[in-house]
PDBQT receptor file of N, H, CA, C and O in Angstrom, charges set to zero:
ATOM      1  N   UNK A   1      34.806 -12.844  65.077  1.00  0.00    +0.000 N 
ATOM      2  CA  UNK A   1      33.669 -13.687  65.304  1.00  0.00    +0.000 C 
ATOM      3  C   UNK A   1      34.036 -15.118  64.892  1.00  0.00    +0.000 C 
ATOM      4  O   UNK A   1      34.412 -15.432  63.763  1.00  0.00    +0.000 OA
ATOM      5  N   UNK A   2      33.863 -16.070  66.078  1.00  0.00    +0.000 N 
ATOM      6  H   UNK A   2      33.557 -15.815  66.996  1.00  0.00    +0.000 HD
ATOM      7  CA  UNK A   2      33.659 -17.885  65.335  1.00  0.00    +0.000 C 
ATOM      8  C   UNK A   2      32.429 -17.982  65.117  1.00  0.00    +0.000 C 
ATOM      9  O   UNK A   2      31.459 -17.379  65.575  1.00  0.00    +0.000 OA
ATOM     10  N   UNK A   3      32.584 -19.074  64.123  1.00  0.00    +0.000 N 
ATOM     11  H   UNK A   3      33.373 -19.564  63.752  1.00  0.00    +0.000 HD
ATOM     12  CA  UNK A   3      31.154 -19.684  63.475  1.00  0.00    +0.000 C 
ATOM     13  C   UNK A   3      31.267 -20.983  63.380  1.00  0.00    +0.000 C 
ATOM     14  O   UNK A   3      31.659 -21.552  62.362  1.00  0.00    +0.000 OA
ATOM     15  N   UNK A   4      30.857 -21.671  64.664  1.00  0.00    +0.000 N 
ATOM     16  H   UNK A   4      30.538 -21.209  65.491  1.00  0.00    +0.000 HD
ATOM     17  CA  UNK A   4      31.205 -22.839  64.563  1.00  0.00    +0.000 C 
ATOM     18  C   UNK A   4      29.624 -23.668  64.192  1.00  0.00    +0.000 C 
ATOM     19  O   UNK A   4      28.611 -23.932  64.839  1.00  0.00    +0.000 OA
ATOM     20  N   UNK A   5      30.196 -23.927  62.481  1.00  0.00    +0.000 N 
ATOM     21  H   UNK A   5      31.020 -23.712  61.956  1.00  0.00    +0.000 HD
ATOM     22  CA  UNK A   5      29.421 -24.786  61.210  1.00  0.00    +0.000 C 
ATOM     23  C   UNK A   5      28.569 -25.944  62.298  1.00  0.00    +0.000 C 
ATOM     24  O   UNK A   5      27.371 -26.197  62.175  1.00  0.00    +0.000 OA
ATOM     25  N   UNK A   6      29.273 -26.421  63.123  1.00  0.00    +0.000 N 
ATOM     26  H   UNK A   6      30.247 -26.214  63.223  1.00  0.00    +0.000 HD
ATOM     27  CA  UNK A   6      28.697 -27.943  63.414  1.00  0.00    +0.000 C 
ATOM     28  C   UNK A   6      26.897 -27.477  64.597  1.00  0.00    +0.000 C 
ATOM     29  O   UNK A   6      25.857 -28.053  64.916  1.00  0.00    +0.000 OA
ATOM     30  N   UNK A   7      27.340 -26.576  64.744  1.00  0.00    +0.000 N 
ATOM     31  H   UNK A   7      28.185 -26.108  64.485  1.00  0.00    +0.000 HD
ATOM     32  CA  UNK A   7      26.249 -25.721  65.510  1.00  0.00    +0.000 C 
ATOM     33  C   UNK A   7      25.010 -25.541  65.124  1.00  0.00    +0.000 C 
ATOM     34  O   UNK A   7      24.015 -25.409  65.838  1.00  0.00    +0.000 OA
ATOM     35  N   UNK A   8      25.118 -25.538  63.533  1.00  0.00    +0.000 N 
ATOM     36  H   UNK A   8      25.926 -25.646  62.953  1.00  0.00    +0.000 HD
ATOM     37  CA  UNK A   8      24.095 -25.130  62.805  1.00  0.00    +0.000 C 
ATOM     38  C   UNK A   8      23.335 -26.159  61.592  1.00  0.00    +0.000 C 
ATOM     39  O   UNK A   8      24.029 -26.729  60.750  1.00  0.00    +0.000 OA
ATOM     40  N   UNK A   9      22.019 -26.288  61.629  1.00  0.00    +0.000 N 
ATOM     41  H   UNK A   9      21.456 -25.825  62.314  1.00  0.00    +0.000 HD
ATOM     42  CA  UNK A   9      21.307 -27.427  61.194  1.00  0.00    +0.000 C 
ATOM     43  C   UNK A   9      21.483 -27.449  59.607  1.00  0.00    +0.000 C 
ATOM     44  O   UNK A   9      20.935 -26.617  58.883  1.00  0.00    +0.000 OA
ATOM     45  N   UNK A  10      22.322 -28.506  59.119  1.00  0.00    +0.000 N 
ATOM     46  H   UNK A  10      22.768 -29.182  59.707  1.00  0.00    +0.000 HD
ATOM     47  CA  UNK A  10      22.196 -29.139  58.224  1.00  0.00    +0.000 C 
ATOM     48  C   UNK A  10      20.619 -29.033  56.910  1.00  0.00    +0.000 C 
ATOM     49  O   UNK A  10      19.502 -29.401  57.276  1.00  0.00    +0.000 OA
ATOM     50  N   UNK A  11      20.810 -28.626  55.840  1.00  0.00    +0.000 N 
ATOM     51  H   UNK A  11      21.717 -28.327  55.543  1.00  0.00    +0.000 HD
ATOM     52  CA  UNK A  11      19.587 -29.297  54.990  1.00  0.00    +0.000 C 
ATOM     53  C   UNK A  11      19.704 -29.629  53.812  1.00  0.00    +0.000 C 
ATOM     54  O   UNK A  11      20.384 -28.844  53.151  1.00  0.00    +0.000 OA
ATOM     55  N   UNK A  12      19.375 -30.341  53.372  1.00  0.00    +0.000 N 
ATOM     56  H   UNK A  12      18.823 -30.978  53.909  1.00  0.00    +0.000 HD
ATOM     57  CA  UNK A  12      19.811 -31.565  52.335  1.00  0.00    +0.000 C 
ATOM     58  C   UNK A  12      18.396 -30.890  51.203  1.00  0.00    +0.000 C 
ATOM     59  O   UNK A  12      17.175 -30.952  51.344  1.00  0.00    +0.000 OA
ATOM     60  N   UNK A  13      19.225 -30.295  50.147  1.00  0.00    +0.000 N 
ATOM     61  H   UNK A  13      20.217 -30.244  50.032  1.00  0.00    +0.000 HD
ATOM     62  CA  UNK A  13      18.407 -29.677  49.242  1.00  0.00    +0.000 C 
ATOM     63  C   UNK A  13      18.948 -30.252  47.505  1.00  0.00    +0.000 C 
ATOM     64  O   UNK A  13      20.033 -30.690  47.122  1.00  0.00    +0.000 OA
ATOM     65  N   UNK A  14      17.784 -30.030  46.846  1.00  0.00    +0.000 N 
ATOM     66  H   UNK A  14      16.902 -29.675  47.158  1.00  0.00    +0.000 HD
ATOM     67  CA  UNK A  14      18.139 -30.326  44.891  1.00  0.00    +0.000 C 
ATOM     68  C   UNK A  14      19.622 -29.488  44.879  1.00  0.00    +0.000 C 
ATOM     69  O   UNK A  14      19.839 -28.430  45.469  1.00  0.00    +0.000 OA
ATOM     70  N   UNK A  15      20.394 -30.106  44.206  1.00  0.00    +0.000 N 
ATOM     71  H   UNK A  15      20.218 -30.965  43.726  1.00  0.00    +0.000 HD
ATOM     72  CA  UNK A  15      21.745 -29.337  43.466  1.00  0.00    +0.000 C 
ATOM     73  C   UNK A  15      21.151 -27.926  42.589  1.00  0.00    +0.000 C 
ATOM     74  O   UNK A  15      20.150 -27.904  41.872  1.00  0.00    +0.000 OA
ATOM     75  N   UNK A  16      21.668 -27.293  42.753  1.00  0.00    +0.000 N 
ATOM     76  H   UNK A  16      22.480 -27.310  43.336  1.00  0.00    +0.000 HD
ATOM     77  CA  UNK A  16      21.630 -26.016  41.997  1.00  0.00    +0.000 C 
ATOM     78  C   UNK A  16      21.971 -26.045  40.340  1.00  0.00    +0.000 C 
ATOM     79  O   UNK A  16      22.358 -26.936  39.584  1.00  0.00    +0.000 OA
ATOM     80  N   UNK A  17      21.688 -24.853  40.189  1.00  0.00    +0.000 N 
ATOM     81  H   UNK A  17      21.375 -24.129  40.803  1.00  0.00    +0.000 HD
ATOM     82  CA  UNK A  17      21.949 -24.891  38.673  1.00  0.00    +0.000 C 
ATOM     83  C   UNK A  17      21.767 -26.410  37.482  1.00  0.00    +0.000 C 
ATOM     84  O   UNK A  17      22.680 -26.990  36.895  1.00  0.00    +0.000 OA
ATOM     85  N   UNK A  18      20.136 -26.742  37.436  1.00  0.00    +0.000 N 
ATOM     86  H   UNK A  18      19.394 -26.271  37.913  1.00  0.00    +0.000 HD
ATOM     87  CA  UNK A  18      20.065 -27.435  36.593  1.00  0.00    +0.000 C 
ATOM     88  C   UNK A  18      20.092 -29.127  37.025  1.00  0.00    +0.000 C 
ATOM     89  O   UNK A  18      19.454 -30.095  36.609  1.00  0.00    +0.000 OA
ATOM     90  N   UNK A  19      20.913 -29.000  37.830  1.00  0.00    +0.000 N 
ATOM     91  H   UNK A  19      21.431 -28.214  38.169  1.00  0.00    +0.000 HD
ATOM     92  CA  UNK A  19      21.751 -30.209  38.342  1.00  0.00    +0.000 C 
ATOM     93  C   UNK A  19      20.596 -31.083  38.597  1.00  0.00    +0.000 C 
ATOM     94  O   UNK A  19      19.402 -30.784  38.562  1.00  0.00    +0.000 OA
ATOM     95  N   UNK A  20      21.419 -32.762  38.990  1.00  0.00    +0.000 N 
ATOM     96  H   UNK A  20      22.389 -33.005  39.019  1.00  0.00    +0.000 HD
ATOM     97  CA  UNK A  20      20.256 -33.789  39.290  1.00  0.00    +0.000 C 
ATOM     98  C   UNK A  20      21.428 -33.974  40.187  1.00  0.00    +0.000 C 
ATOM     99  O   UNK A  20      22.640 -33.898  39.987  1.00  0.00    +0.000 OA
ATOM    100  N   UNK A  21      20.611 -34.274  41.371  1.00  0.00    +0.000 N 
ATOM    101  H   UNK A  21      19.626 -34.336  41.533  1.00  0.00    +0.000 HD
ATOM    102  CA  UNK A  21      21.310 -35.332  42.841  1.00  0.00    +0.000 C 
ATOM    103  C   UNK A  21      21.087 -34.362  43.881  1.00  0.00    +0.000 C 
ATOM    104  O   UNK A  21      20.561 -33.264  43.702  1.00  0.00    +0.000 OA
ATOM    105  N   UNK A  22      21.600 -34.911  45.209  1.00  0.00    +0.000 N 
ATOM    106  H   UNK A  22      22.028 -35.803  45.355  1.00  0.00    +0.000 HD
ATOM    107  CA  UNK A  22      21.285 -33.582  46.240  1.00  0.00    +0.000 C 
ATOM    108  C   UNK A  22      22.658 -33.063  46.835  1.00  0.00    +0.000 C 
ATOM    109  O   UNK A  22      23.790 -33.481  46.591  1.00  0.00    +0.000 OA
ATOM    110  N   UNK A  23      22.303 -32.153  47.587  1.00  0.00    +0.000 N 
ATOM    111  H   UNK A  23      21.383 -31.813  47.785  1.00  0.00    +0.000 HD
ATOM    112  CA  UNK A  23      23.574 -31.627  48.095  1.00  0.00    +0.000 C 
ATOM    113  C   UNK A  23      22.915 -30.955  49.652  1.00  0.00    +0.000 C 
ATOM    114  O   UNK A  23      21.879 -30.322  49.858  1.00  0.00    +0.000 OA
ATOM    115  N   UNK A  24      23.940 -31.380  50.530  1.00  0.00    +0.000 N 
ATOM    116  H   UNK A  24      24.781 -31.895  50.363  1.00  0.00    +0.000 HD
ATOM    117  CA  UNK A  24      23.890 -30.828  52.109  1.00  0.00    +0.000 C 
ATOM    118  C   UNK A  24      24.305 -29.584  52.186  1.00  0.00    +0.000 C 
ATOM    119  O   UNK A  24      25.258 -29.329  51.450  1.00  0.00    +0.000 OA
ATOM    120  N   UNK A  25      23.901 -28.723  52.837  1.00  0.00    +0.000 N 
ATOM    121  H   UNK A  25      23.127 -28.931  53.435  1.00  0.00    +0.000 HD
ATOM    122  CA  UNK A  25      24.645 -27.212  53.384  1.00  0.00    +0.000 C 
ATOM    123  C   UNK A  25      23.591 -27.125  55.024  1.00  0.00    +0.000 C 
ATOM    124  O   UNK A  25      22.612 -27.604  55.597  1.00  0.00    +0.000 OA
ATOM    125  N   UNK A  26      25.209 -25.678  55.191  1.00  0.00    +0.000 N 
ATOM    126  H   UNK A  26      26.004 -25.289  54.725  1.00  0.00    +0.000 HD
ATOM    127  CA  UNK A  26      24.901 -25.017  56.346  1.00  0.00    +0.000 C 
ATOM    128  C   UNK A  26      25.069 -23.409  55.599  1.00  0.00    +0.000 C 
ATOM    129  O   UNK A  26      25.769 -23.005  54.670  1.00  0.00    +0.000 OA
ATOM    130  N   UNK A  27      24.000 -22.702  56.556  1.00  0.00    +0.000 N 
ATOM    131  H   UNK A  27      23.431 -23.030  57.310  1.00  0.00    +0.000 HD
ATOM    132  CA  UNK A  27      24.227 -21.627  56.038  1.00  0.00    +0.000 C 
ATOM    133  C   UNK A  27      24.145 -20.678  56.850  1.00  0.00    +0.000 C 
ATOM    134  O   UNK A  27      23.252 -20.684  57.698  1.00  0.00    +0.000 OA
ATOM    135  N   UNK A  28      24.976 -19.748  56.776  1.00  0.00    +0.000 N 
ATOM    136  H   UNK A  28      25.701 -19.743  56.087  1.00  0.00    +0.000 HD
ATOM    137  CA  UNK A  28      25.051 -18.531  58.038  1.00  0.00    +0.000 C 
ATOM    138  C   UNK A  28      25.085 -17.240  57.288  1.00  0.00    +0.000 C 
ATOM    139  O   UNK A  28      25.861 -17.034  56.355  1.00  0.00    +0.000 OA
ATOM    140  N   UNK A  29      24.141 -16.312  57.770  1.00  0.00    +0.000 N 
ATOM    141  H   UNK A  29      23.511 -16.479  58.528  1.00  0.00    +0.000 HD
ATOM    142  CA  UNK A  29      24.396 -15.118  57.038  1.00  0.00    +0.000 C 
ATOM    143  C   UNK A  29      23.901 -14.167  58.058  1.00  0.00    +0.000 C 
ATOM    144  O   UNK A  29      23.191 -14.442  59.026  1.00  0.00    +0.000 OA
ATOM    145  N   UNK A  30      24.418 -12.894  57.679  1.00  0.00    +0.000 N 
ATOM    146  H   UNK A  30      24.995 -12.670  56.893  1.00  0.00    +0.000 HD
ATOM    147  CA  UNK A  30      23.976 -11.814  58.802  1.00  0.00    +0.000 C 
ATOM    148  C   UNK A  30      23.259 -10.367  57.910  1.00  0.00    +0.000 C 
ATOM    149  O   UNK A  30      22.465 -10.484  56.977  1.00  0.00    +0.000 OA
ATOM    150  N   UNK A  31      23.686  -9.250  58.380  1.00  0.00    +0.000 N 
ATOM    151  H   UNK A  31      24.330  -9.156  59.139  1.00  0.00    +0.000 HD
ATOM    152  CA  UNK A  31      23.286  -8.343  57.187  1.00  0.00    +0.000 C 
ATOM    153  C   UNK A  31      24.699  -7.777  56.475  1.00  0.00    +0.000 C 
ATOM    154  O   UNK A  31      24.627  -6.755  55.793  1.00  0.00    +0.000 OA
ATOM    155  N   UNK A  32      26.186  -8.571  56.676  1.00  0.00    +0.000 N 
ATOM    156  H   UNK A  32      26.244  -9.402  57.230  1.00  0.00    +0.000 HD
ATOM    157  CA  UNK A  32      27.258  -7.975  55.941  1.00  0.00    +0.000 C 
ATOM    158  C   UNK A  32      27.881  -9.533  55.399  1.00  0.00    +0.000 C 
ATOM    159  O   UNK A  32      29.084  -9.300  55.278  1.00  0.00    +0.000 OA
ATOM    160  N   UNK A  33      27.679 -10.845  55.057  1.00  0.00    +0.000 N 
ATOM    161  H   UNK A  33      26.702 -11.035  55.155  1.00  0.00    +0.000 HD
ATOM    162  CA  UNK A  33      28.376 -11.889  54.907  1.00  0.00    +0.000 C 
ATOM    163  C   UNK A  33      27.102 -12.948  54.632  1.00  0.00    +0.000 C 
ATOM    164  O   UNK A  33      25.996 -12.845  55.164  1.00  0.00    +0.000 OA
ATOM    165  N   UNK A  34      27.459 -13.866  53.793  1.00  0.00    +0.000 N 
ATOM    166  H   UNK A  34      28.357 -13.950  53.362  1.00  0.00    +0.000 HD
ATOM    167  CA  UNK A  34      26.509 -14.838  53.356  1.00  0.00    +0.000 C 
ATOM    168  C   UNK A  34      27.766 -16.288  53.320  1.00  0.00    +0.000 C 
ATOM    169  O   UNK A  34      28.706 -16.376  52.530  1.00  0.00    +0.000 OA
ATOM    170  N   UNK A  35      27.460 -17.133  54.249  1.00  0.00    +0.000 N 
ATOM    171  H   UNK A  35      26.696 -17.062  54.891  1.00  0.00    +0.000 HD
ATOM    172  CA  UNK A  35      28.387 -18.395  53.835  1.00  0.00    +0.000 C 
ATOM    173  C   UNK A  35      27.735 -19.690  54.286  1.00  0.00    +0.000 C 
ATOM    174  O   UNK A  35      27.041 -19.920  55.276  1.00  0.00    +0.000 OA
ATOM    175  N   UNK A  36      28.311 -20.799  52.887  1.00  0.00    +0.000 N 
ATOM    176  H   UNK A  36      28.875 -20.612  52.082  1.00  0.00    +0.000 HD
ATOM    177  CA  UNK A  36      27.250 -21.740  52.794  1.00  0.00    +0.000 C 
ATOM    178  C   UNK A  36      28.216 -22.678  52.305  1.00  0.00    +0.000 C 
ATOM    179  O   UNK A  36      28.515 -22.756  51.114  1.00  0.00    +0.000 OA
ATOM    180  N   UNK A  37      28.795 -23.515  53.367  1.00  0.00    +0.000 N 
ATOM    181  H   UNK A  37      28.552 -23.451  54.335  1.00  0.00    +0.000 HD
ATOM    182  CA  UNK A  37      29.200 -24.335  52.875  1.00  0.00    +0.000 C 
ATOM    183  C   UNK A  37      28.600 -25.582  52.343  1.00  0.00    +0.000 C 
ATOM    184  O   UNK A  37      27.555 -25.948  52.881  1.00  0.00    +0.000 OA
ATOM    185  N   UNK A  38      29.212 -26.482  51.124  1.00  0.00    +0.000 N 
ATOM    186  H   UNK A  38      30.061 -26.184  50.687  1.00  0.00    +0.000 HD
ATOM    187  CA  UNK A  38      28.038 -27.347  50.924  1.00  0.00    +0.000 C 
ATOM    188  C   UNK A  38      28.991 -28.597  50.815  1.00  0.00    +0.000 C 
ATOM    189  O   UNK A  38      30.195 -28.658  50.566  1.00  0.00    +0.000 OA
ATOM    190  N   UNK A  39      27.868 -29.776  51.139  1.00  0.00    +0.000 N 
ATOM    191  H   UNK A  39      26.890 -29.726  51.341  1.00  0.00    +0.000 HD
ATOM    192  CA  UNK A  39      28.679 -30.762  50.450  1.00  0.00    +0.000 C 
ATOM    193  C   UNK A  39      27.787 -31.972  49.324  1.00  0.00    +0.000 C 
ATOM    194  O   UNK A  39      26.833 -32.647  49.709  1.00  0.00    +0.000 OA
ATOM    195  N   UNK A  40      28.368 -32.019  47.915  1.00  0.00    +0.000 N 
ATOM    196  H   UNK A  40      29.143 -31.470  47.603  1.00  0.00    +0.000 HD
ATOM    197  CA  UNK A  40      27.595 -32.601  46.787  1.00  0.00    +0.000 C 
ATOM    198  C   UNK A  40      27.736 -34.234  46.759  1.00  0.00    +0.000 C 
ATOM    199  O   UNK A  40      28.695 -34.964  46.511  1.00  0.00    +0.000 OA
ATOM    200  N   UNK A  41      26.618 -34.450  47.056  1.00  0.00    +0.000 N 
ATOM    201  H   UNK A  41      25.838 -33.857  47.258  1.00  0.00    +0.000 HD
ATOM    202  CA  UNK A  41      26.231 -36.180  47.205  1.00  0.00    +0.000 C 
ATOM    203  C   UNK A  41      26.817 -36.746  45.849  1.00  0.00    +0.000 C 
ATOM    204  O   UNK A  41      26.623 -36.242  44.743  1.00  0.00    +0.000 OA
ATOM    205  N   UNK A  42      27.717 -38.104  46.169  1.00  0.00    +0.000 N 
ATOM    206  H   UNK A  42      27.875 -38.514  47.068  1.00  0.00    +0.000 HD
ATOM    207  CA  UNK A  42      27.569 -38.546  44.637  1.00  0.00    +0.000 C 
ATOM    208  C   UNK A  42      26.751 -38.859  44.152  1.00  0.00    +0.000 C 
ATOM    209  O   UNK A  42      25.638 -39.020  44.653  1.00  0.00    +0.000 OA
ATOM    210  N   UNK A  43      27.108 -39.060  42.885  1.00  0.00    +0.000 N 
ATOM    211  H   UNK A  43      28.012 -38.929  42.478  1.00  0.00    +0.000 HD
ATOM    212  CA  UNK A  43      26.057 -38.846  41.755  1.00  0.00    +0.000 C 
ATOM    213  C   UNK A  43      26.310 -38.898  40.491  1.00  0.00    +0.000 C 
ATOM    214  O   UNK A  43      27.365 -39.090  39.887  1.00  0.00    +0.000 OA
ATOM    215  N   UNK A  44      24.468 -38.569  39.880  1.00  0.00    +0.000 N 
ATOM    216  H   UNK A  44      23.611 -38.412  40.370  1.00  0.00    +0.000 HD
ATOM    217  CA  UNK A  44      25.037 -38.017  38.227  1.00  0.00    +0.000 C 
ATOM    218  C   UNK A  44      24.686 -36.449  38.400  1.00  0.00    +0.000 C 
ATOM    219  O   UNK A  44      23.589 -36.026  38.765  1.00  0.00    +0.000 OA
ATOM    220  N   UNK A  45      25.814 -35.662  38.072  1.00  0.00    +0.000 N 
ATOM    221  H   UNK A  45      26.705 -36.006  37.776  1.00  0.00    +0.000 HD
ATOM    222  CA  UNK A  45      25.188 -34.374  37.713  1.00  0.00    +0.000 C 
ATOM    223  C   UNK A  45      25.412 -33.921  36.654  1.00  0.00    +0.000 C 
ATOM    224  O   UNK A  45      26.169 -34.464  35.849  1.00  0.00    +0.000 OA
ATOM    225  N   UNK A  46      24.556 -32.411  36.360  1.00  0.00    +0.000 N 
ATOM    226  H   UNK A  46      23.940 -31.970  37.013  1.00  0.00    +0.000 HD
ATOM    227  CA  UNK A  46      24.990 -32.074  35.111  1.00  0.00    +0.000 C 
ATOM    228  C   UNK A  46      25.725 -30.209  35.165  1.00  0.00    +0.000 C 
ATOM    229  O   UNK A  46      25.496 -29.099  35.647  1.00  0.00    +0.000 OA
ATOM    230  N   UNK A  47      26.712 -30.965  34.273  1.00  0.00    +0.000 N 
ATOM    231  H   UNK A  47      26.898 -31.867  33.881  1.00  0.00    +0.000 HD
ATOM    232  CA  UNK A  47      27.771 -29.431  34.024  1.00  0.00    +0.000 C 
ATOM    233  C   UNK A  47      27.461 -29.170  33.200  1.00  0.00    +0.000 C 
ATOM    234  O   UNK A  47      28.371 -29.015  32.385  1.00  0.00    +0.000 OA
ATOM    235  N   UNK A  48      26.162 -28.922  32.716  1.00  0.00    +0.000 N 
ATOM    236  H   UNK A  48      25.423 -29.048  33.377  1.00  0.00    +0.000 HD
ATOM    237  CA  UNK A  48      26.007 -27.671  31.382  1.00  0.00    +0.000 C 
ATOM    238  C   UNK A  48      26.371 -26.405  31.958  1.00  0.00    +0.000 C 
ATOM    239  O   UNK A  48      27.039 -25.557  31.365  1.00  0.00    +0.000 OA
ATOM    240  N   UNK A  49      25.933 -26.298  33.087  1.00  0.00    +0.000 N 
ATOM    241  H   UNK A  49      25.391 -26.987  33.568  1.00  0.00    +0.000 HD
ATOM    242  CA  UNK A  49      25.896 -24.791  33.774  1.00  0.00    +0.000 C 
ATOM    243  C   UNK A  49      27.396 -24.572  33.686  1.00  0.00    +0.000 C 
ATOM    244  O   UNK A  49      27.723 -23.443  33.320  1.00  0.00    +0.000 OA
ATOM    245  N   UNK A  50      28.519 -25.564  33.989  1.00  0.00    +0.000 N 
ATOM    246  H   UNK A  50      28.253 -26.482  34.286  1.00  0.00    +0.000 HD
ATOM    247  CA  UNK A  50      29.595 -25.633  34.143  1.00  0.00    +0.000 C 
ATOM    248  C   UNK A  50      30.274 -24.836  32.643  1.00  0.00    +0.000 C 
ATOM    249  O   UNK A  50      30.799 -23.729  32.517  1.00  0.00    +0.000 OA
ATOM    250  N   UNK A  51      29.975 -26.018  31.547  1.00  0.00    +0.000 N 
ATOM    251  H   UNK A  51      29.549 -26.916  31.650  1.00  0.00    +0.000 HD
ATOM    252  CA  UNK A  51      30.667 -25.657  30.558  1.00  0.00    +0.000 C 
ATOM    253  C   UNK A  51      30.289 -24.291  29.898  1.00  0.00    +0.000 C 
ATOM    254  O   UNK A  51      30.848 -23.689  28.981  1.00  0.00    +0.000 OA
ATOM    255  N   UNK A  52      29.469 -24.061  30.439  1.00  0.00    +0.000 N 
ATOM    256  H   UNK A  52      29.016 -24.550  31.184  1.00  0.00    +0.000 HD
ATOM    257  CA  UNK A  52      28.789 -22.908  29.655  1.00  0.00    +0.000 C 
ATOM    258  C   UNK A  52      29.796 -21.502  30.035  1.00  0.00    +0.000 C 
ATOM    259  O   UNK A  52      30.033 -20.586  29.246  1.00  0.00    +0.000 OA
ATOM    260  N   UNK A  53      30.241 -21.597  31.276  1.00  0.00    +0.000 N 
ATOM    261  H   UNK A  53      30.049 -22.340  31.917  1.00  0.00    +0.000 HD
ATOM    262  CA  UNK A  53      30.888 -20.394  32.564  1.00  0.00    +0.000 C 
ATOM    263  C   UNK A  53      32.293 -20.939  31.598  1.00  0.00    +0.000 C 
ATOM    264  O   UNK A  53      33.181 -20.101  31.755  1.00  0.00    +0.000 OA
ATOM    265  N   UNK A  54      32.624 -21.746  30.929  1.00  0.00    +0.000 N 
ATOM    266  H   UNK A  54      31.903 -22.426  30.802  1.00  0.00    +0.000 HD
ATOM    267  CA  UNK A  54      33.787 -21.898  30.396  1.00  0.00    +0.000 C 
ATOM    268  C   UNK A  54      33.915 -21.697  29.180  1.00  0.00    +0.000 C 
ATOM    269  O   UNK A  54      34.850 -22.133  28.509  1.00  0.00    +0.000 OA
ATOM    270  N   UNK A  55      33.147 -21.131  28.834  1.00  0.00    +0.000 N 
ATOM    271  H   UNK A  55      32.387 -20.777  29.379  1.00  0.00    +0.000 HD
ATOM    272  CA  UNK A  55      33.500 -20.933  26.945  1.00  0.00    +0.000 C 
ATOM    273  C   UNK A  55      33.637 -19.372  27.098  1.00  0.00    +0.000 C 
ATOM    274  O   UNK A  55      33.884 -18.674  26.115  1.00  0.00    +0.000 OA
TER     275      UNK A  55
């Protein structure tokens, strides 16, 4: 199967986990695969969520 990303509508949502700023994705999922590519606006964000997955 192709999945051609450019096909599929864009939405510009809050950063996840905590975060401040926004971030773009596409997202395709069926009932066996979930994929979401994203892309994170600059910014300020925050890696608590980050450092935390690292200790």
């Amino acid at each position: 199967m192709i999945i051609d990303f450019n096909d599929i509508e864009q939405m510009t949502i809050p950063c996840m986990n905590n975060g401040e700023g926004m971030m773009t994705v596409r997202m395709y999922h069926d009932e066996s695969y979930r994929i979401i590519p994203t892309t994170i606006h600059p910014g300020r964000q925050n890696w608590s969520a980050y450092t935390k997955l690292r200790r």
